[in-house]
N, C-alpha and C positions, 0 to 999 in steps of 0.2 A: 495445254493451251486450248484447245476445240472443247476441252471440258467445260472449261471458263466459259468460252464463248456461250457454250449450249446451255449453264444455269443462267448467264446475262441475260440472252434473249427467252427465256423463258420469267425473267422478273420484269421486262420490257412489257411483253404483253399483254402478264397479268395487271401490269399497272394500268395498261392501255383496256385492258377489260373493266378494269375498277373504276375506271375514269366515266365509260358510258354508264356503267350498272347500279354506283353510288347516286346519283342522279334520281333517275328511275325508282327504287325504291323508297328514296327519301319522297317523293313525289306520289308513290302509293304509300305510304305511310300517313303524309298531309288527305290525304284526301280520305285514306277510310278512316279518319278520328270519329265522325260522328254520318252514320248513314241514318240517320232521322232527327234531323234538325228541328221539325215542325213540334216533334214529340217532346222533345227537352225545351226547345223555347216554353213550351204548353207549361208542362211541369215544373219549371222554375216559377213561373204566375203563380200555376195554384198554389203551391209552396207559400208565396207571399202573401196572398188569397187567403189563406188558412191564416197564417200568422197574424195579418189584420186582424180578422173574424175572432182571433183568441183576444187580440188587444184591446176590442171596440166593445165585448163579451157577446157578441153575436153568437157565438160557437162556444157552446158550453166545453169543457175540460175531456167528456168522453166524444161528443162528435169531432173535437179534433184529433183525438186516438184513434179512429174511426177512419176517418179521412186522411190520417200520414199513413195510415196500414193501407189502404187503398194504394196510394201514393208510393210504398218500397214495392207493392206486388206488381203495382207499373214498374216498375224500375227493374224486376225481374224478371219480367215478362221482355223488357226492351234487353235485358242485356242474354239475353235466353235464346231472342232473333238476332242476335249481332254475334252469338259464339261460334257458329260457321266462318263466319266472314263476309256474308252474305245476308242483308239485309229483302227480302223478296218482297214484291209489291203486296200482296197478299197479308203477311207481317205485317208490313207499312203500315196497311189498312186498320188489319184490326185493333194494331197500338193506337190509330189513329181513333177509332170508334172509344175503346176503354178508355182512350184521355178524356173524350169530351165526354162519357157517361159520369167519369169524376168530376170534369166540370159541374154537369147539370146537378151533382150531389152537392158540393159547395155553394152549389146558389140555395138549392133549396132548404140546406141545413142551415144557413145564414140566414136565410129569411122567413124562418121558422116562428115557434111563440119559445119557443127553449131559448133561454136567455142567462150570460154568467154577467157576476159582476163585474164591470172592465177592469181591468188592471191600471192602476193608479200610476 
């Protein structure tokens, strides 16, 4: 009988531990999804950016091979700062700078004299 009692109040607890600590984690889970928001909003543009540029033939056939390789080694670079778990300002930063040097590369390869024929 006292045996009983001592596995009961021991599934009592843990329940009563599960109850605060499911919470909690699910709540650090929502919140590390994406520790560089600015960086992925960025890169889903240029993505679209790029794909105009192919449509409109702004972007010949290799500056967009060019600019999506740019575009994964971002992307490895972001998921490279994020394998700790810890995204550091630092990180932040320089995702932040390499976005926008691929930006400034999309403008300029767009508004270049290299010209493809648009796709129909």
């Amino acid at each position: 009988m006292a045996l009983t009692k001592l596995f009961f109040r021991d599934w009592v607890e843990l329940g009563m531990k599960m109850k605060f600590l499911l919470p909690l984690t699910l709540l650090g889970t929502l919140l590390a999804q994406d520790k560089t928001p600015v960086v992925t909003e960025r890169q889903e543009n240029q993505q679209k950016r790029i794909a105009a540029g192919v449509e409109n033939g702004s972007l010949n056939k290799r500056e967009a091979r060019r600019l999506r390789a740019q575009e994964r080694d971002l992307q490895r670079e972001k998921q490279a700062a994020k394998a700790d778990g810890v995204v550091t300002p630092g990180e932040r930063k320089e995702l932040r700078e390499d976005s926008k040097t691929i930006s400034k590369r999309i403008y300029r390869q767009k508004h270049d004299a290299q010209t493809a024929a648009p796709k129909p």
